[in-house]
C-alpha positions as CSV (number, residue, x, y, z in Angstrom):
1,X,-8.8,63.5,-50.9
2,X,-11.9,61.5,-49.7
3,X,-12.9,61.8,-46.4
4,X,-14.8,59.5,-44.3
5,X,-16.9,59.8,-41.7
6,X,-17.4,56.7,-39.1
7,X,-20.1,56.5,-36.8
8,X,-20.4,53.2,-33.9
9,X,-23.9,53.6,-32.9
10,X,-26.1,52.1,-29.8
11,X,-29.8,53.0,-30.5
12,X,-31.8,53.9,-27.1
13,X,-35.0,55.2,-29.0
14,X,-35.5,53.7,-32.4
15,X,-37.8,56.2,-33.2
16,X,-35.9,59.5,-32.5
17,X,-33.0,57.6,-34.4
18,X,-35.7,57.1,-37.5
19,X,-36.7,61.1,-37.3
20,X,-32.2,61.9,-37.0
21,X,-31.4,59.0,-39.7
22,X,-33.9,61.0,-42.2
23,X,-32.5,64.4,-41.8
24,X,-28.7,63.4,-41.7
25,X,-29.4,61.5,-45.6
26,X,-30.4,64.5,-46.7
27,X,-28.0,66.5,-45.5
28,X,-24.9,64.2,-45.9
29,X,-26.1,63.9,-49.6
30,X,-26.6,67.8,-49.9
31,X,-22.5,68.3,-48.8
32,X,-21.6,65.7,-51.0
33,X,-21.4,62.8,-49.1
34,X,-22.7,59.3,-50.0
35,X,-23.1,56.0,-47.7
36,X,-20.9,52.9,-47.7
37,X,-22.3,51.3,-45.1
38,X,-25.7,52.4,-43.1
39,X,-26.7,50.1,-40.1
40,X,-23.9,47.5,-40.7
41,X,-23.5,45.1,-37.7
42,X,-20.2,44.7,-37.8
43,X,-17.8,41.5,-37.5
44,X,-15.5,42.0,-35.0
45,X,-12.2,39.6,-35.8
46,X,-9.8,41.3,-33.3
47,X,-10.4,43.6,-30.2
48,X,-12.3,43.2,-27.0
49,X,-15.2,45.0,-28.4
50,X,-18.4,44.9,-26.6
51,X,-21.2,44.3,-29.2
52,X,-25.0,45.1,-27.4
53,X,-27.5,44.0,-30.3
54,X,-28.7,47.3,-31.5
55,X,-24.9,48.2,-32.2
56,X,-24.6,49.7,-36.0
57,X,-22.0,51.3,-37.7
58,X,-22.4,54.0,-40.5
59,X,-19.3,54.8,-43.5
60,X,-20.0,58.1,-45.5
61,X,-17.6,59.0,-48.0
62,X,-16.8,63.0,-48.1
63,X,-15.1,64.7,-51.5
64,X,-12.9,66.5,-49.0
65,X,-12.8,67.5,-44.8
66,X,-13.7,71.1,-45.5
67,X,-17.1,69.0,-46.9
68,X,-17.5,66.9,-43.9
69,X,-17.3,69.5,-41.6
70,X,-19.9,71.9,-43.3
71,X,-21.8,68.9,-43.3
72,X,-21.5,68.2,-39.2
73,X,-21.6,72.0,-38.4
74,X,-24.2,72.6,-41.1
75,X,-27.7,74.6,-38.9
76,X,-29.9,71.5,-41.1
77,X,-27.4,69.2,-39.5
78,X,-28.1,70.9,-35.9
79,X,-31.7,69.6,-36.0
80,X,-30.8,66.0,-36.4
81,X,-28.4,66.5,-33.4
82,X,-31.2,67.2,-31.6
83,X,-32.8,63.7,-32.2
84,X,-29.2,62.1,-31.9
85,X,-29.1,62.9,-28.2
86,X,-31.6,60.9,-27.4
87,X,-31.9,58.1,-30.1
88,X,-28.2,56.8,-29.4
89,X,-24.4,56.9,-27.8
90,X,-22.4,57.4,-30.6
91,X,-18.8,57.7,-31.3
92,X,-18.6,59.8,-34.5
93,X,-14.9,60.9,-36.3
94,X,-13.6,61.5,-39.9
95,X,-10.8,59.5,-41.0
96,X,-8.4,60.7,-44.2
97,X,-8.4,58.6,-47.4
98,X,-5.7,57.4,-49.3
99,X,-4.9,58.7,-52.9
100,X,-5.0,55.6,-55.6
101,X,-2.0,54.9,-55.7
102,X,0.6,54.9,-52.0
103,X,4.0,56.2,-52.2
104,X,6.3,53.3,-53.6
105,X,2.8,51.5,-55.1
106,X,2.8,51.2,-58.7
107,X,-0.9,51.9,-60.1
108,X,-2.8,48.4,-61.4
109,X,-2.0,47.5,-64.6
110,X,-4.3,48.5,-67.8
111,X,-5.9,46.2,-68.8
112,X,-4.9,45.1,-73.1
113,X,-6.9,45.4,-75.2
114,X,-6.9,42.3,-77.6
115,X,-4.7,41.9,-80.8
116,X,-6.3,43.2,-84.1
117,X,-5.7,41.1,-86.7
């Protein structure tokens, strides 16, 4: 089941962040992760949610939590900890997919293909 990993970031030292982003690519990508979203500013429509201007959020997609976690406890991840500490606050937390199709969902229609004459 795809896993993904959400990140709300407040960057304090754009450069340190530059020196963790480039490690934590690499490494996401090497425990088969992939981005959805990387420096997104979000749109807040509900929640009393301050938003500072340097406010990103990150969305990596994980095959599985057993591949997120390598990832975060990874010793190549540990180095770009060291640059997270004091490029940004960050909340960080993996959040459980959903398979295709929910429980009482029928799966989308094929589509036809076109009558042969």
């Amino acid at each position: 089941m795809t896993v993904y990993m959400v990140a709300q970031v407040q960057i304090l030292d754009p450069g340190q962040w530059e020196l963790y982003k480039e490690i934590a690519a690499r490494e996401i990508a090497r425990h088969g992760g992939r981005y959805l979203a990387r420096g997104a500013r979000p749109e807040v429509e509900e929640a009393d949610w301050s938003q500072p201007e340097d406010l990103q959020i990150n969305i990596a997609a994980f095959p599985s939590l057993e591949q997120a976690h390598a990832w975060y406890n990874s010793p190549e991840y540990a180095k770009a900890l060291a640059f997270r500490q004091s490029a940004v606050h960050r909340r960080l937390f993996f959040v459980n997919g959903t398979d295709e199709t929910q429980a009482g969902e029928s799966a989308p229609p094929r589509a036809r293909s076109a009558p042969r004459d």
